[in-house]
C-alpha positions in Angstrom: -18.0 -25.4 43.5 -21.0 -22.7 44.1 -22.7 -21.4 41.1 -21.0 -17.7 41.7 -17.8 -19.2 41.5 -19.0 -21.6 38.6 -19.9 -17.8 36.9 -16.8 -17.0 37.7 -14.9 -19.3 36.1 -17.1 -19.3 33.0 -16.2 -15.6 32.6 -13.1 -16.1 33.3 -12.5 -18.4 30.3 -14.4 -16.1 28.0 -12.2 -13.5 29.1 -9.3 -15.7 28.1 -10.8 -17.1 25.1 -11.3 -13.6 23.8 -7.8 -12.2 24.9 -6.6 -15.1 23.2 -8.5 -14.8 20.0 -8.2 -10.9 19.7 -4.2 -11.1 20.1 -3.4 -14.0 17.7 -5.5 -12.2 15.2 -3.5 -8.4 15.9 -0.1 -10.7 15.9 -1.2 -12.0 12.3 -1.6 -9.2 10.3 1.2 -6.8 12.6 4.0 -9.1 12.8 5.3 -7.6 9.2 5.5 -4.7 7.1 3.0 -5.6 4.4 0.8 -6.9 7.1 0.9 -3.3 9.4 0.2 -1.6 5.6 -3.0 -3.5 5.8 -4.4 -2.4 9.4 -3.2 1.2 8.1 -5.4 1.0 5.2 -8.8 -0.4 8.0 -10.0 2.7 9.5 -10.7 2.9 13.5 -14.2 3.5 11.8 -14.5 -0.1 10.2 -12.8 -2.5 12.8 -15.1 -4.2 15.4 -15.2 -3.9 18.9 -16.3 -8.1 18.8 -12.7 -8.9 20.5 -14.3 -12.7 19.0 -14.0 -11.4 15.3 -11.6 -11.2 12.6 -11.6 -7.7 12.4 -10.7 -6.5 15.9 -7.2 -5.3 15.9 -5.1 -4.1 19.7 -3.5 -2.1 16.7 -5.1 0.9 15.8 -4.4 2.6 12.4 -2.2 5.0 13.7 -0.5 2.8 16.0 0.3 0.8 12.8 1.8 4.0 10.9 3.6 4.6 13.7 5.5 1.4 13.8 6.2 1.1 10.3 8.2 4.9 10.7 9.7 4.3 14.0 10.1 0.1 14.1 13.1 -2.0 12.4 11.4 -5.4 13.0 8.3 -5.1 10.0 11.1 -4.8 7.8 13.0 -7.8 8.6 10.6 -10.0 8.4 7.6 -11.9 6.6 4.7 -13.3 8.4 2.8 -16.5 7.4 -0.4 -14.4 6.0 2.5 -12.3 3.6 3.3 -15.6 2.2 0.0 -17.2 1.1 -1.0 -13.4 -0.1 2.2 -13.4 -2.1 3.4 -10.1 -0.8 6.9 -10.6 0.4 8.4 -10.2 -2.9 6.7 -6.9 -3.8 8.5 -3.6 -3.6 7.0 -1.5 -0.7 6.3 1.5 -2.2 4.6 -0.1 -4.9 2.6 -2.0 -2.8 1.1 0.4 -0.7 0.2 2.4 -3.5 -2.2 -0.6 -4.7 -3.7 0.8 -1.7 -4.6 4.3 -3.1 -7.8 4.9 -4.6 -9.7 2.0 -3.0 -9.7 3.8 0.7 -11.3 6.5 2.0 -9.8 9.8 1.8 -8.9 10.0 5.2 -7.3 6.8 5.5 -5.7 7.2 1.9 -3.9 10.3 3.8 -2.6 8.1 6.1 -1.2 5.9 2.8 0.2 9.2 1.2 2.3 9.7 4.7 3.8 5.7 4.7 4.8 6.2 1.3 6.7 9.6 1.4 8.4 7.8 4.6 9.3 5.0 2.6 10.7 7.5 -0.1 12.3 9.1 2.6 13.4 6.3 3.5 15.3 5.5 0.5 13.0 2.2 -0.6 13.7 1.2 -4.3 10.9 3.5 -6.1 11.9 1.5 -9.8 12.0 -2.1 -8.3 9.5 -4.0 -10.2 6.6 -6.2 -9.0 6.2 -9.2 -9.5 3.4 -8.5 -11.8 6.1 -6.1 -14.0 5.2 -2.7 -12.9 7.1 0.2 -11.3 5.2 2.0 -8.5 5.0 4.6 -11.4 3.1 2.5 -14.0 1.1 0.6 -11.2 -0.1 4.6 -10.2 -1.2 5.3 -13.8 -2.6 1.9 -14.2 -4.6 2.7 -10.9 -5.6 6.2 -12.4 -4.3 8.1 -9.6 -2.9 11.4 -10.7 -1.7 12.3 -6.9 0.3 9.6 -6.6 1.7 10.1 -9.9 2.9 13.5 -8.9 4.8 12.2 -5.9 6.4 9.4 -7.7 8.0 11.8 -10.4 8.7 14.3 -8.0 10.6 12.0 -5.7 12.8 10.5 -9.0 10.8 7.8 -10.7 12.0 7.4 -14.6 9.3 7.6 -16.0 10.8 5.9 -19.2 11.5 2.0 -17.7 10.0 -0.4 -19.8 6.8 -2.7 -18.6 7.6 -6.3 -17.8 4.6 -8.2 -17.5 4.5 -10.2 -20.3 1.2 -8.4 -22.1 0.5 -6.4 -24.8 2.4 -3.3 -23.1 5.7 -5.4 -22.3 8.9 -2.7 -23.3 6.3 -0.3 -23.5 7.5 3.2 -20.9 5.0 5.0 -18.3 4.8 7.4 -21.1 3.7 4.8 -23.5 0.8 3.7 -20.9 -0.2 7.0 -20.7 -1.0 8.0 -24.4 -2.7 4.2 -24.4 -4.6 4.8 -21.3 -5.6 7.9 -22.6 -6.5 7.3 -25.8 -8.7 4.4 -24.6 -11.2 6.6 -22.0 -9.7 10.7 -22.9 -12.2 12.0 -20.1 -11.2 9.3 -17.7 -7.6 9.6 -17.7 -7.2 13.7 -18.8 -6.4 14.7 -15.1 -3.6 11.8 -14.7 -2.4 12.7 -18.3 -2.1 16.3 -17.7 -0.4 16.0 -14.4 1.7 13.2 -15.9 3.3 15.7 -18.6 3.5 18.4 -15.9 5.8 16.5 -13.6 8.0 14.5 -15.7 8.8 17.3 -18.0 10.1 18.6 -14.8 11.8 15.9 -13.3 15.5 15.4 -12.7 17.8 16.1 -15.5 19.2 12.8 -15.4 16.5 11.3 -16.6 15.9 14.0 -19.6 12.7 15.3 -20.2 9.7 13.6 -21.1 7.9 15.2 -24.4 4.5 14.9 -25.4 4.4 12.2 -28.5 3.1 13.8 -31.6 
């Protein structure tokens, strides 16, 4: 063998090594719904162009969005990385909305949109997590008074108990909120305000909230 074809074959296995590499680590994290949630919340801006590293993704975070609105598999399924994170039992709206809040704003706009397609798409906006929240009370919990909004404008009772077992346990969102509140007034005024703003507005079927005395 000469050395060109030597160099050859050498680059050819890097080539391979890397293909290899780059494409089991885009099948880990894209092979499910809460996995695709993840490379939406990675910014273009923050992936690495090192095919060799963990975070170089052949799915970009549109391309993610996009298969979780137009794709049927992410939601039959739950990869191996779901598992050991613990998120195939956790209701999908409220677990993208963990996401809020710790992205940047333009990737959190990108959030916003797979959430109002999962409302849209009729996901269970009350299902609890495994932790004993609603998407509602994980959204006050996370201080985020725009995803608060949404939630009670798209029909989240904003008077289910919490279930997690703590001091709040039968305790309703509007419960959290005075507590909340009361704890840090400056911190939480925006999410409190908005809070009364939407529920006393919501859906008759769910009676309207009033602000305890």
């Amino acid at each position: 063998m000469t050395i060109k074809q030597t160099i050859h074959s050498l680059l050819a296995v890097i080539v391979c090594s890397a293909l290899y590499t780059s494409i089991k680590n885009t099948n880990k994290w894209a092979s499910d719904f809460n996995g695709l949630v993840v490379l939406v919340s990675i910014s273009d801006k923050e992936r690495s162009y090192n095919p060799f590293s963990q975070d170089f993704f052949w799915v970009s975070q549109d391309m993610a969005v996009s298969i979780i609105k137009k794709m049927e598999y992410p939601y039959r399924r739950c990869a191996p990385i779901s598992i050991r994170l613990g998120g195939c039992d956790q209701p999908r709206i409220e677990y993208v909305g963990r996401f809020v809040g710790i992205v940047s704003i333009e990737t959190e706009q990108k959030i916003f949109e797979v959430i109002r397609f999962l409302i849209e798409r009729e996901e269970p906006i009350d299902a609890y997590s495994t932790e004993g929240y609603t998407a509602l009370q994980s959204a006050i919990l996370g201080n985020s008074p725009r995803l608060v909004s949404l939630l009670l404008e798209s029909g989240a009772n904003p008077y289910l108990p919490i279930k997690n077992k703590g001091k709040m346990q039968g305790k309703s969102s509007v419960d959290f909120v005075e507590l909340l509140s009361s704890k840090d007034v400056e911190r939480f005024s925006d999410l409190k305000a908005t809070f009364y703003e939407q529920a006393l507005n919501n859906s008759k079927q769910q009676g309207p909230a009033t602000r305890p005395r």
